[in-house]
C-alpha positions as CSV (number, residue, x, y, z in Angstrom):
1,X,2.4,-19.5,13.7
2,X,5.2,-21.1,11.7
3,X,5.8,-18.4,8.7
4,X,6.0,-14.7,9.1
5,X,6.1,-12.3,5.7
6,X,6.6,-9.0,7.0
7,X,6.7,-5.9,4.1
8,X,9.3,-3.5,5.4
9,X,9.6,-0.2,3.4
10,X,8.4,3.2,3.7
11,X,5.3,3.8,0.8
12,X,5.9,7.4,0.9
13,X,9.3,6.8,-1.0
14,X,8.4,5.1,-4.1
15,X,10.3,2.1,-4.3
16,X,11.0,1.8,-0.4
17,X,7.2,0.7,-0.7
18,X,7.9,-2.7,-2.0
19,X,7.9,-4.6,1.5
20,X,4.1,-3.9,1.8
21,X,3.2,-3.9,-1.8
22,X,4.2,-7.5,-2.1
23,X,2.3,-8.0,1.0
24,X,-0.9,-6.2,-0.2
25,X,-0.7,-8.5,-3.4
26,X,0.1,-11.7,-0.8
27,X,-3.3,-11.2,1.0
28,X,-4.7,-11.7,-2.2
29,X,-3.7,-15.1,-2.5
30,X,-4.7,-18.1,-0.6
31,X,-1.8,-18.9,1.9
32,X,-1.8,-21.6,4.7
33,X,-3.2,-21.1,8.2
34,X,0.0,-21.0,9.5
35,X,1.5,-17.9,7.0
36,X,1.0,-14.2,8.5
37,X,1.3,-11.5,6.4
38,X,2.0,-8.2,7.7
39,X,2.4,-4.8,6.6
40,X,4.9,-3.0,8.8
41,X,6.4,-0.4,7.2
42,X,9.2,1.2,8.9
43,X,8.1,0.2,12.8
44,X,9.1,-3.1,14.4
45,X,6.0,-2.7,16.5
46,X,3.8,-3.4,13.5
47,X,5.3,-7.2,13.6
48,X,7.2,-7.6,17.2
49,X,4.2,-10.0,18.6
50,X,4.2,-11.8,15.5
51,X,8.1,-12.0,15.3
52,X,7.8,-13.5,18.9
53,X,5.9,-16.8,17.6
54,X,7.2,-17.4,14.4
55,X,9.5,-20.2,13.3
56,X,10.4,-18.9,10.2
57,X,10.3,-15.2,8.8
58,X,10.3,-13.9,5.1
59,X,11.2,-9.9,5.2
60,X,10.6,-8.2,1.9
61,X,12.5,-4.3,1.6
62,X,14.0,-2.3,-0.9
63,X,18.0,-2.8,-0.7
64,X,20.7,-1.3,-2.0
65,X,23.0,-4.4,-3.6
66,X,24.7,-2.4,-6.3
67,X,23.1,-4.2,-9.0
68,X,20.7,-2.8,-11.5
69,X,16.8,-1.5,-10.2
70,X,14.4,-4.2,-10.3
71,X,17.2,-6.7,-9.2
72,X,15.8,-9.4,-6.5
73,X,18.7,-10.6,-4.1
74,X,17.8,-13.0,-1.2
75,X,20.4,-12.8,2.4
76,X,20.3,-13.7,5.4
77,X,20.3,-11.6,8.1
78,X,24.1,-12.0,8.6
79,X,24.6,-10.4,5.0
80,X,23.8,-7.4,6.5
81,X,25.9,-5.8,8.1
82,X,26.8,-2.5,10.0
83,X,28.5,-1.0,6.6
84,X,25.3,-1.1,5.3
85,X,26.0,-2.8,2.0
86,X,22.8,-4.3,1.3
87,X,19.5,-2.6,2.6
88,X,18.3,0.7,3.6
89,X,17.7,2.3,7.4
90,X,14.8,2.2,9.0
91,X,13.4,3.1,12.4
92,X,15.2,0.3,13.6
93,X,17.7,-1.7,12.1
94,X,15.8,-4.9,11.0
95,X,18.9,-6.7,12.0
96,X,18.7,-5.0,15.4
97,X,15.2,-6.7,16.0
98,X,16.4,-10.3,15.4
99,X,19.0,-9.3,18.3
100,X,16.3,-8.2,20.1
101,X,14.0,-11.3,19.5
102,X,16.9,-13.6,20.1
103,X,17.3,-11.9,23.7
104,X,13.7,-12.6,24.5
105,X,13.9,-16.3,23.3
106,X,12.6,-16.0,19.9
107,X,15.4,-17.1,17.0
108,X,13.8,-18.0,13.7
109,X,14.6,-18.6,10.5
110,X,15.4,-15.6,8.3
111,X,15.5,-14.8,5.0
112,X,15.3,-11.1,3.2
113,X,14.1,-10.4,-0.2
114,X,15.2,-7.3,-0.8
115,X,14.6,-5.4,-4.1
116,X,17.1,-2.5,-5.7
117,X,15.1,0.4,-5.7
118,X,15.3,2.6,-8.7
119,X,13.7,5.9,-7.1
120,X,13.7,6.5,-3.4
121,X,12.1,10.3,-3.9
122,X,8.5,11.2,-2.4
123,X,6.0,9.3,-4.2
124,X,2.7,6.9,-3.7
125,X,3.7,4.6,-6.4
126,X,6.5,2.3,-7.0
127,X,8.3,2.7,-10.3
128,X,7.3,0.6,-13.0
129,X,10.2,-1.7,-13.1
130,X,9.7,-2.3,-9.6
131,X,6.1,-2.7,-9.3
132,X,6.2,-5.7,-12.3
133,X,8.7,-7.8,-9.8
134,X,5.5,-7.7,-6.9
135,X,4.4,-11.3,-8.9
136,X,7.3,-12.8,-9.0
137,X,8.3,-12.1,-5.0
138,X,4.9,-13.4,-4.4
139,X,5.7,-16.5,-6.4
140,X,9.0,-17.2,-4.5
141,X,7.5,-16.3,-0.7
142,X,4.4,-18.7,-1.5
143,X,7.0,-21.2,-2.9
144,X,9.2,-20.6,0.3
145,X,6.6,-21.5,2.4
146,X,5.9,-25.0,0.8
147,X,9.8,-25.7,0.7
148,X,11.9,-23.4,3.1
149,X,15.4,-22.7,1.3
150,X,18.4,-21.3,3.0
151,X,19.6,-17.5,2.6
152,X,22.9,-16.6,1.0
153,X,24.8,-13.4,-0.3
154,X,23.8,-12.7,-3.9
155,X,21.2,-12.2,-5.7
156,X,18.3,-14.3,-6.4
157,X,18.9,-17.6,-8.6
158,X,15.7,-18.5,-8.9
């Protein structure tokens, strides 16, 4: 397998459902043989096999950035750090299982799309200004996987 999406993010918690939102919308689509999409919510085991064999890995969360909800920032997974500036906890760090991957042999490509959540309380549903950026992360992971871009800090340019 040469692309990975994985949707991190908790549905329970309104936006912290955005990861497999965008990846419920992504199976919609037509994507090469060699994309997987998969909805892992909060448990590296949904996507540790997968994460194994891939080359390059797209993981779409909520994060905390500081900027306004509904902004899209793209990192690398060296953007995150242990202060916790951008993204939000899950079982295990996200971070932590590319450590973990890269012990076992496995070091791909990452890049995170994260989204800044606007409500984080119990709820099935993302909020609206969240759920109307689900087309555009589509648009920039099925771009992605025609034309790999590198990550950097910042938000999304697009």
């Amino acid at each position: 397998m040469k692309v990975l999406i994985i949707g991190l993010g908790n549905p329970l918690f309104c936006d912290d459902g955005i990861g497999p939102r965008v990846v419920q919308e992504l199976k919609k689509c037509p994507v090469p043989s060699d994309v997987q999409p998969v909805e892992a919510g909060g448990s590296f085991f949904n996507y540790w096999s997968f994460l194994l064999q891939s080359h390059h890995v797209i993981a779409v969360d909520s994060m905390l950035g500081g900027g306004p909800a509904g902004t899209v920032y793209r990192v690398g997974p060296g953007c995150i750090g242990e202060d916790e500036k951008y993204g939000i906890r899950h079982e295990v760090h996200f971070r932590d299982v590319l450590k973990m991957a890269a012990f076992h042999g496995a070091r791909p490509g990452v890049i995170i799309l994260g989204v800044e959540p606007k409500n984080l309380n119990y709820s099935f549903q993302l909020s609206p200004e969240i759920e109307e950026k689900v087309p555009e992360l589509v648009k920039i992971i099925l771009t992605y996987c025609r034309n790999p871009i590198d990550a950097s800090c910042g938000g999304w340019d697009g």
